[in-house]
C-alpha positions in Angstrom: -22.9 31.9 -12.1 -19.6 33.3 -10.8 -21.1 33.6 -7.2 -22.0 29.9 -7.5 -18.1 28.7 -8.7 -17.1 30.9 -5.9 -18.9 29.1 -3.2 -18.5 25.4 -4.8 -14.9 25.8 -4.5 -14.6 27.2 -1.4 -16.8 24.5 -0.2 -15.0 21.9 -1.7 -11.7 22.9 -0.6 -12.9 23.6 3.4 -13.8 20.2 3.6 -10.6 18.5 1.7 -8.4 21.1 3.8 -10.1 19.9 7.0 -9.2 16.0 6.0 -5.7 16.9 5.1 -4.8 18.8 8.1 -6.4 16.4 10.3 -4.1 13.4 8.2 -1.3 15.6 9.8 -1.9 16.2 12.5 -2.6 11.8 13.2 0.3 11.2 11.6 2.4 13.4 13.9 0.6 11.9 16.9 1.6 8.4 16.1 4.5 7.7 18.4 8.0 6.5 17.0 8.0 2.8 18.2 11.4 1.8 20.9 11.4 -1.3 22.1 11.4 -1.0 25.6 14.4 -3.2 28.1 16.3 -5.9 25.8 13.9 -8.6 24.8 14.2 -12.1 23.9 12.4 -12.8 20.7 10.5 -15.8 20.7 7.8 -15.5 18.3 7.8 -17.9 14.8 7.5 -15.6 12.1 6.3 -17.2 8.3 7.2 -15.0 5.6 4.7 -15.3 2.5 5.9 -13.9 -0.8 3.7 -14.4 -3.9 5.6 -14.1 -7.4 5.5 -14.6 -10.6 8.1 -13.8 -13.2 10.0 -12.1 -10.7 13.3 -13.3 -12.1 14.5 -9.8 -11.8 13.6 -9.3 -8.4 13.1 -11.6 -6.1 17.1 -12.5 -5.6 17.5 -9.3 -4.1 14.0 -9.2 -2.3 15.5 -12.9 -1.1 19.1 -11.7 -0.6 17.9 -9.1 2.1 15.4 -11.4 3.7 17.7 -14.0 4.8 20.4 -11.2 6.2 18.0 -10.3 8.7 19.4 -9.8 12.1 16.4 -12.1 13.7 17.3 -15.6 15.0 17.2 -18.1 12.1 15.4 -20.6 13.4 12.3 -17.8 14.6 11.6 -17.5 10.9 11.1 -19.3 7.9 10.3 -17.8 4.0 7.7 -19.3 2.2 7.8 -18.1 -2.1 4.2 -19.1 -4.1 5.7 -19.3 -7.3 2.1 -18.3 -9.5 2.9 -19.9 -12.8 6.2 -18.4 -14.1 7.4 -18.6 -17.3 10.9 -17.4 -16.5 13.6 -18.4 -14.1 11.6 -17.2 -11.0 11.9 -21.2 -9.5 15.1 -21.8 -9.8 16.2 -18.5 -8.2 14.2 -19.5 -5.9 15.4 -22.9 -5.4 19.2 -21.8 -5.0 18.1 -20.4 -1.3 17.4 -23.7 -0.1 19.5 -23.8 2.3 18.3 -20.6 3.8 15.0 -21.7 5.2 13.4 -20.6 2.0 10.8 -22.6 0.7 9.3 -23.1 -2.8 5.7 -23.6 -3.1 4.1 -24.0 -6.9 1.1 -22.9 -7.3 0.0 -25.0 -10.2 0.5 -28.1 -8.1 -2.7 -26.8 -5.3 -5.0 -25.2 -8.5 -6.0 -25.3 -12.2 -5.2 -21.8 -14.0 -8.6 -21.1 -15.2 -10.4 -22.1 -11.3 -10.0 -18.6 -9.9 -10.5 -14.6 -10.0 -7.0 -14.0 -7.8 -4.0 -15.7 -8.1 -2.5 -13.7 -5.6 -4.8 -14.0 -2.5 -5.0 -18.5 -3.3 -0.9 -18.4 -3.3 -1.1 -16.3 0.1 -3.8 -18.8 1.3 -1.8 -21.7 0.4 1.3 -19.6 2.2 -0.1 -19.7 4.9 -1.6 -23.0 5.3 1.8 -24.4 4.6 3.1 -22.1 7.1 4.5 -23.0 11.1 4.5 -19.5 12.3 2.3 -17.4 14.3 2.2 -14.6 12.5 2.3 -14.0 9.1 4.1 -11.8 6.9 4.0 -10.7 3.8 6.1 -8.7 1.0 6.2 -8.3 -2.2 9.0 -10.3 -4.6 10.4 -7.0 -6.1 10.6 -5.4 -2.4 14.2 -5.1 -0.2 13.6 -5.2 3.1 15.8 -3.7 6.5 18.0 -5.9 8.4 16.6 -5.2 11.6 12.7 -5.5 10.0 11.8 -8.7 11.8 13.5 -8.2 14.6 11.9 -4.7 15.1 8.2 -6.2 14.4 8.6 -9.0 16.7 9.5 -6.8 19.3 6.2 -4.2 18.8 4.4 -7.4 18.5 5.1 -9.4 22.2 4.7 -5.9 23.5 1.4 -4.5 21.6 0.2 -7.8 20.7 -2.0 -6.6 18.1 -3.9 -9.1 15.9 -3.0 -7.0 12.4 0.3 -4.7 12.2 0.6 -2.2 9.4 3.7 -0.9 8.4 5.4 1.3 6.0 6.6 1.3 2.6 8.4 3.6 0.3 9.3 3.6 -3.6 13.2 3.3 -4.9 13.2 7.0 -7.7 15.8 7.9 -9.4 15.4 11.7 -10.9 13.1 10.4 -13.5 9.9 12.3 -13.5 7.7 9.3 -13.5 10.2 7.7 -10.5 9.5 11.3 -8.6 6.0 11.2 -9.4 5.3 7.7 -8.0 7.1 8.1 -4.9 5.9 11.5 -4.1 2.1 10.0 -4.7 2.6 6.4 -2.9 4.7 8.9 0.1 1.1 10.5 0.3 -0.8 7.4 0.3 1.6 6.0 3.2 1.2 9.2 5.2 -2.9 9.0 5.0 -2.3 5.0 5.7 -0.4 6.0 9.3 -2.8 8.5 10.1 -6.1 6.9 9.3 -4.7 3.5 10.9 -3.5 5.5 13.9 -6.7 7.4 14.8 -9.6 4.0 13.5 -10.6 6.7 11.4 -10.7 4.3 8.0 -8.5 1.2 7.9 -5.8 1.4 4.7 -2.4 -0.9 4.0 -0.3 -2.1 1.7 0.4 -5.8 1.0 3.7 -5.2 0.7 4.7 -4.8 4.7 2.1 -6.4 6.2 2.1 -8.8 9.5 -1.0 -10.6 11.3 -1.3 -13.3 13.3 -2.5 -16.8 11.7 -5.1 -17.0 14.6 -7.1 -13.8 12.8 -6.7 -14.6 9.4 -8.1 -18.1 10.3 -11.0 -17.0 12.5 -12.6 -14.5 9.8 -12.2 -17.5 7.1 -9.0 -15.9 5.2 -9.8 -14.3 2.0 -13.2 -16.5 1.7 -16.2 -13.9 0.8 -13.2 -11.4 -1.5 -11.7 -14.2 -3.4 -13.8 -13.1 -6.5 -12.1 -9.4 -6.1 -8.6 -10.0 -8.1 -7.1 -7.6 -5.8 -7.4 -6.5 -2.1 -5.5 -9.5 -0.3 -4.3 -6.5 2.1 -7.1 -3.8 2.4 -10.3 -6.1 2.2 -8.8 -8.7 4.7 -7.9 -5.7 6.9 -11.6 -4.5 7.0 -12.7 -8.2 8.0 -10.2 -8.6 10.9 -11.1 -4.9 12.0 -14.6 -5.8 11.8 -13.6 -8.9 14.2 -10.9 -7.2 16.2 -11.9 -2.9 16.1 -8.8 -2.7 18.8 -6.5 -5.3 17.3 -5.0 -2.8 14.1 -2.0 -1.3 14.9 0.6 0.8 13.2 4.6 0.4 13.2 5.9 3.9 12.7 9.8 3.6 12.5 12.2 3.5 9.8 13.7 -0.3 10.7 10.7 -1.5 9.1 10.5 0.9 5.9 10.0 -1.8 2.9 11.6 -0.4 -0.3 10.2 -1.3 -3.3 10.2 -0.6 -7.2 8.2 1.8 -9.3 7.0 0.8 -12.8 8.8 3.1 -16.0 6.1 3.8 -17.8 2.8 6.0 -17.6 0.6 3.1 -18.9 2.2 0.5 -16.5 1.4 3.3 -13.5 -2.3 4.4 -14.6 -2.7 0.2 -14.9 -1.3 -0.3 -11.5 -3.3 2.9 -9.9 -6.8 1.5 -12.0 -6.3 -1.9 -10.2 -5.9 0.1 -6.9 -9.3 1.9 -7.6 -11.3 -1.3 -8.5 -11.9 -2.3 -5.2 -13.1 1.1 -3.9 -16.8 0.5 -3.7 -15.8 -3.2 -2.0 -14.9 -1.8 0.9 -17.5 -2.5 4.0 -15.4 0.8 6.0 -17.3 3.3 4.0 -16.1 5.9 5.7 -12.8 5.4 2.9 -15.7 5.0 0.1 -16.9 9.0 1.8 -13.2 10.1 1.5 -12.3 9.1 -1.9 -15.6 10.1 -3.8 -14.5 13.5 -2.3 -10.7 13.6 -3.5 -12.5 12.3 -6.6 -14.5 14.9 -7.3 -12.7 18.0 -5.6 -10.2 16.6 -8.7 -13.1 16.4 -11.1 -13.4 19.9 -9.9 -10.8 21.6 -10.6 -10.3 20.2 -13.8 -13.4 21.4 -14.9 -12.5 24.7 -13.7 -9.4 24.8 -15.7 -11.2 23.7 -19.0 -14.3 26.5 -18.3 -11.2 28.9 -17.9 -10.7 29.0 -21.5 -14.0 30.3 -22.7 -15.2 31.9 -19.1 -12.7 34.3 -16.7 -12.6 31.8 -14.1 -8.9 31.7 -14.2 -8.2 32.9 -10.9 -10.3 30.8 -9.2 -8.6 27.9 -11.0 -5.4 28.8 -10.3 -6.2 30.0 -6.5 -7.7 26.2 -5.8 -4.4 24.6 -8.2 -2.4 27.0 -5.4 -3.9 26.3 -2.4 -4.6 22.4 -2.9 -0.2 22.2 -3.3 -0.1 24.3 -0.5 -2.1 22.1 2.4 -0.9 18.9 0.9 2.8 20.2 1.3 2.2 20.9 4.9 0.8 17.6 5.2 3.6 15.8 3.5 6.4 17.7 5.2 6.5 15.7 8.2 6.1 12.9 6.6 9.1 13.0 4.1 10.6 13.7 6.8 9.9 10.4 8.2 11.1 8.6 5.0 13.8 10.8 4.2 12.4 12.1 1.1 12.2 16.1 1.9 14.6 16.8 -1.3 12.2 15.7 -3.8 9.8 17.7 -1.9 10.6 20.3 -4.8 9.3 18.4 -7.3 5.8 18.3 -6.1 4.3 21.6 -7.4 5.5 19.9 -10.8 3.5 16.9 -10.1 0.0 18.7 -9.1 -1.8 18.8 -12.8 -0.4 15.4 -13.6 -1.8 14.0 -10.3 -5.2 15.8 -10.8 -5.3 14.2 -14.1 -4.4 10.7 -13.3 -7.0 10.2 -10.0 -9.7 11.3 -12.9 -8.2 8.4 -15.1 -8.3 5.6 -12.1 -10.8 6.7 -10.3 -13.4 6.1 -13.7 -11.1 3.2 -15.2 -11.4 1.2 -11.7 -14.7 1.5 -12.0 -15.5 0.6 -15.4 -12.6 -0.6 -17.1 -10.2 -3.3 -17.2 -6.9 -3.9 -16.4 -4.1 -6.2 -16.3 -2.2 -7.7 -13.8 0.4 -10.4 -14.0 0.1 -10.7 -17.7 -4.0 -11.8 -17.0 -6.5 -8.8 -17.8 -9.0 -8.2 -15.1 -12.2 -6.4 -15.7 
C-alpha cells in the first residue's frame, strides 16, 4: 500500500512538474514587445465595455479610458449598460462628450430571452461599433495611458486577427486581496505561455482585442450563446479554429489592465465556480487534459493529507505540499517579475492549502452546481 502512494505521487507530480516548468520556460521565451521606428497610428479602435451596477466603478474604469495618449478621433468607447438598477447610466452619460457612448441593453432584448447577458451586450457593442478592431474591458478595470497606443502599434506590425493581453489584480495586504492576485498572477503566466507556444489557447475578457472581421466570420458568439460565460475563452477557440496563426500575445507592462478582487471567500469561490463551468465546453481539449490533471494532482494531495491522520503517510504529504510550492515558485518568479509583484511572493507558501482546497471546491461546483453572476443565478 505504501509502495503504491509512493509511486502515485511521484507520478503525479513528474508530470505536473513537467507542465509547470515547461509554462516557464514559454513564458520567458515570449519577447517583450518594442515598437519598432515611430509609427503613425491609423487604425479605428471600438472599445466595448459591458456593465451593470458598476456605479462604483466604471467612473474610474472611464476616467482612465479617455486619458489615453491615442489620437481621439482613432477610438471611440462603447458602455452596454445590462439592466442597472443604480446610477451606472448616468455616470455613464456625464462622458458624453468624450466619445463615450451609452448603449441599453433593454432597448435591443427582453430580460427573460437569453442565457448571457454579457456576450448579447458585447454583440450589440460591436455591431454598433465603426472600428476595426475590437476591444474589450471590464467596467471595474483601470487601464494604462499608453494601452491603445501600445496595442495599435503590435497590431499594424503583427497584424494578428486576436491579441491577448495581460491583466493583474489591485491587493492590498488582506489575505484574500494576496490570495487572489497571487492565483489570477498564475493564471496570467500559464495564459502567456500556453498562448505564446499554440500549446492551449486561454484569455481573459478583461484585456482583450480582435479584429471585427474575425468575430464576424466565425458568427460572433452564435453556437456559445447558451454558455452564461466564456465571451473570451470560447470565442478564442472559434477564431483559433479559423485562424491557428492569427492569436497573438502582447507581453509588456503598457498594456497591464488593473482590475479589482472581490472581499469575500464566497464572492471568490462564486467567481472561480463560474470560471470552471465552462471547462468541458472547450473544443481545445488539450486545456480539458491539463485541468483534469491540476484537478486531481489537488484531489491528491488532499487525500493524502486526510489518510495522514490514521496512516503514516505524513511525509509523503508534506514532501508533495513542499515540492508543489517549490516548482510553482520558480515558475512564478519571472513572472512577478513581469507584473511587479515579487514582494508578495512571500505570501505564497501561506496560500498553498487554501489554494488546494478551493480548485477542489470549483472544480466540482462548476461542474455541478450553480452560481450567480450579476445578481442572476446560473446553473
Amino acid at each position: 500500500m505504501e509502495l503504491l502512494i509512493l509511486l502515485v505521487s511521484l507520478f503525479l507530480f513528474i508530470i505536473y512538474a513537467v507542465l509547470i516548468i515547461y509554462y516557464r520556460q514559454s513564458w520567458l521565451s515570449i519577447p517583450i514587445f518594442k515598437p519598432t521606428g515611430n509609427p503613425v497610428p491609423g487604425t479605428k479602435i471600438s472599445i466595448i465595455i459591458p456593465a451593470r451596477n458598476e456605479e462604483k466603478n466604471i467612473g474610474h474604469c472611464l476616467h482612465s479610458i479617455t486619458n489615453q495618449s491615442y489620437p481621439k478621433h482613432l477610438f471611440e468607447v462603447l458602455v452596454v449598460d445590462d439592466h442597472s438598477t443604480d446610477n451606472t447610466a448616468e455616470i455613464i452619460t456625464g462622458y458624453a462628450e468624450h466619445n463615450v457612448r451609452l448603449i441599453s441593453l433593454k432597448d435591443f432584448i427582453a430580460t427573460t430571452q437569453i442565457n448571457s447577458y454579457k456576450k448579447k451586450a458585447i454583440e450589440i457593442g460591436i455591431r454598433q461599433s465603426t472600428g476595426e478592431l475590437i476591444v474589450t474591458t471590464d467596467a471595474d478595470c483601470i487601464v494604462p495611458a499608453n494601452w491603445l497606443q501600445t496595442m495599435a502599434a503590435f497590431y499594424e506590425e503583427k497584424k494578428p486577427e486576436f491579441i491577448v493581453m495581460p491583466v493583474s489584480i489591485n491587493c492590498s495586504n488582506k489575505f484574500i486581496e494576496l490570495f487572489q492576485a497571487l492565483d489570477f498572477m498564475t493564471l496570467q503566466g500559464i495564459t502567456g505561455a500556453s498562448v505564446h507556444k499554440k500549446f492551449h489557447s486561454m484569455c481573459n475578457g478583461a484585456n482583450l482585442a480582435y479584429t471585427k472581421k474575425a468575430f464576424n466570420e466565425v458568427g460572433g458568439f452564435k453556437g456559445i450563446d447558451n454558455i452564461a460565460s466564456g465571451d473570451d475563452m470560447l470565442l478564442l477557440h472559434k477564431i483559433f479554429n479559423r485562424y491557428p496563426n492569427g492569436i497573438a500575445y502582447l507581453k509588456t507592462k503598457e498594456v497591464i489592465v488593473q482590475t479589482e478582487p472581490v472581499q469575500t471567500i464566497a464572492q471568490f469561490l462564486n467567481q472561480r465556480i463560474r470560471w470552471a463551468s465552462k471547462a468541458d465546453k472547450y473544443e481545445d481539449k488539450s486545456i480539458f487534459v491539463v485541468l483534469v490533471l491540476v484537478y486531481f494532482f489537488n484531489v491528491w494531495i488532499f487525500l493524502l493529507g486526510m489518510a495522514a491522520v490514521f496512516y503514516p503517510f505524513a511525509c509523503y504529504f508534506i514532501a508533495l505540499i513542499v515540492a508543489k510550492t517549490i516548482t510553482e515558485l520558480y515558475f512564478l518568479y519571472p513572472v512577478a517579475g513581469f507584473f511587479n509583484k515579487r514582494i508578495i511572493l512571500w505570501w505564497f507558501p501561506l496560500a498553498q492549502p487554501f489554494h488546494i482546497l478551493y480548485t477542489m471546491v470549483a472544480g466540482w461546483m462548476g461542474k455541478f452546481g450553480k452560481y450567480t453572476w450579476k445578481e442572476r443565478t446560473v446553473k
